[in-house]
C-alpha positions as CSV (number, residue, x, y, z in Angstrom):
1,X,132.8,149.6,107.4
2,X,131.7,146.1,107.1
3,X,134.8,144.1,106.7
4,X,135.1,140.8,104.8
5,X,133.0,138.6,107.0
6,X,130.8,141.6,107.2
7,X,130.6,142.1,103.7
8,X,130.6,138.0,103.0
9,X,127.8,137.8,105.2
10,X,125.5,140.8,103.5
11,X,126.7,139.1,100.1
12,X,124.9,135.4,101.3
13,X,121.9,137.6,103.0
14,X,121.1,139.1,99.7
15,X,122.1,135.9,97.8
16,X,119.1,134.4,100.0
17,X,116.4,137.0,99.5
18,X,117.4,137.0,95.9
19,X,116.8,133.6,95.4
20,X,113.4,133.3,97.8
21,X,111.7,136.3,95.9
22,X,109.4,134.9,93.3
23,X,109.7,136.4,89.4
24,X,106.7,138.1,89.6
25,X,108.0,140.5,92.4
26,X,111.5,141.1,91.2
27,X,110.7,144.5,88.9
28,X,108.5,146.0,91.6
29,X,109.0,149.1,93.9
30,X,108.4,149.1,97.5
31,X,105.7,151.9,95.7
32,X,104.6,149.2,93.9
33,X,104.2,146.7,95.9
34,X,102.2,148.3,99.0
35,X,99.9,149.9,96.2
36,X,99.1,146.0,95.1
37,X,98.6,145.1,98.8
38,X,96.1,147.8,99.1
39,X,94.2,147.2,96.3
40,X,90.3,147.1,96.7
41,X,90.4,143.2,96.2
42,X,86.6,142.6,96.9
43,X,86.2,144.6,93.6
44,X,88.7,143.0,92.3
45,X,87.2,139.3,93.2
46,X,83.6,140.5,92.1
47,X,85.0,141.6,88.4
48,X,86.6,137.8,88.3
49,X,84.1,136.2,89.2
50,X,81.8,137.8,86.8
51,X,84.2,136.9,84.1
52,X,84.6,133.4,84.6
53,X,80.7,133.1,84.9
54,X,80.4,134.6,81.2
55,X,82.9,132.6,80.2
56,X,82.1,129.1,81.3
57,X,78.3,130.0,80.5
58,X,79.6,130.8,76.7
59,X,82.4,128.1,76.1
60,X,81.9,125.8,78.7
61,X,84.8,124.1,81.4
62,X,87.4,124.7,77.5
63,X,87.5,128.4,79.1
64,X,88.8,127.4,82.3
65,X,91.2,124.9,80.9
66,X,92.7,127.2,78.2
67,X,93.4,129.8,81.2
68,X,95.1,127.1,83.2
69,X,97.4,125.9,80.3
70,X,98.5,129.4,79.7
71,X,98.7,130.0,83.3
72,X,101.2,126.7,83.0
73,X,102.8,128.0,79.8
74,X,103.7,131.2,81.6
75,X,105.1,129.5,85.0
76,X,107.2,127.3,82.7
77,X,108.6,130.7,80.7
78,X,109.4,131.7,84.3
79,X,110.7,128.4,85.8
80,X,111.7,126.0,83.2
81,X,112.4,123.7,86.3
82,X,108.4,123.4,87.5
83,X,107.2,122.1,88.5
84,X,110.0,120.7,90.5
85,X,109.4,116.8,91.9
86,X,108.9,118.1,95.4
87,X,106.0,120.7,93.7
88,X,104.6,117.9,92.6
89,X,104.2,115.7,95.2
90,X,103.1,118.6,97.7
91,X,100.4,119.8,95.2
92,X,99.4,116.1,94.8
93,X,99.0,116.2,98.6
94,X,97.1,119.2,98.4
95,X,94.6,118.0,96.0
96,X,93.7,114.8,97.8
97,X,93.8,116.5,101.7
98,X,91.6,118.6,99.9
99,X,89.4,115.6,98.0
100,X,89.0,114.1,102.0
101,X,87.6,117.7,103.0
102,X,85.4,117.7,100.6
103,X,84.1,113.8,101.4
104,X,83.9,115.1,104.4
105,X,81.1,117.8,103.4
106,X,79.1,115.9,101.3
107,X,78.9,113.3,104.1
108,X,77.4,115.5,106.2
109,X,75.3,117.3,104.3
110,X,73.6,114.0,103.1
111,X,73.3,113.1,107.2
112,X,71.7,116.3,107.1
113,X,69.5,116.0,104.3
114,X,68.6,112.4,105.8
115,X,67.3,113.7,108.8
């Protein structure tokens, strides 16, 4: 038997990995979930990428931004709250670590190309 503290403490463990388990996952079986980890996600990658090539070669950069507003409209049906304030300043952060990185490239491939 657990007793109260025992019981109080499973309680706030559960409460924790209830709360740090995204929406997505929630429905899932441990089935379910190790046959998504195993998925063949080359293929997978290959399929997308094929699709987003027709796409973008038939409707042009509207494709990809009708896919990211439902993408958005469908986080939002999840989380009303996001993107939270601190989202928003890490993704920010993300986008302009990312922005130096690529600086960072082009630099060197035009040393390179000046050689």
């Amino acid at each position: 038997m657990l007793g109260v503290h025992g019981a109080m403490r499973a309680a706030a463990r559960a409460d924790r990995i209830a709360r740090v388990r995204h929406d997505i996952l929630s429905g899932m079986t441990p089935e379910q979930l190790r046959a998504y980890a195993q998925r063949t996600w080359h293929v997978a990658g290959a399929l997308e990428q094929d699709h987003w090539a027709r796409e973008v070669a038939q409707r042009g950069p509207l494709a990809t931004f009708e896919a990211s507003q439902a993408l958005r409209e469908h986080m939002r049906a999840l989380r009303p709250d996001w993107p939270s304030d601190d989202e928003r300043r890490q993704d920010l952060a993300d986008h302009m670590a990312l922005k130096r990185l690529i600086d960072r490239a082009a630099g060197a491939f035009l040393a390179a190309a000046r050689r």
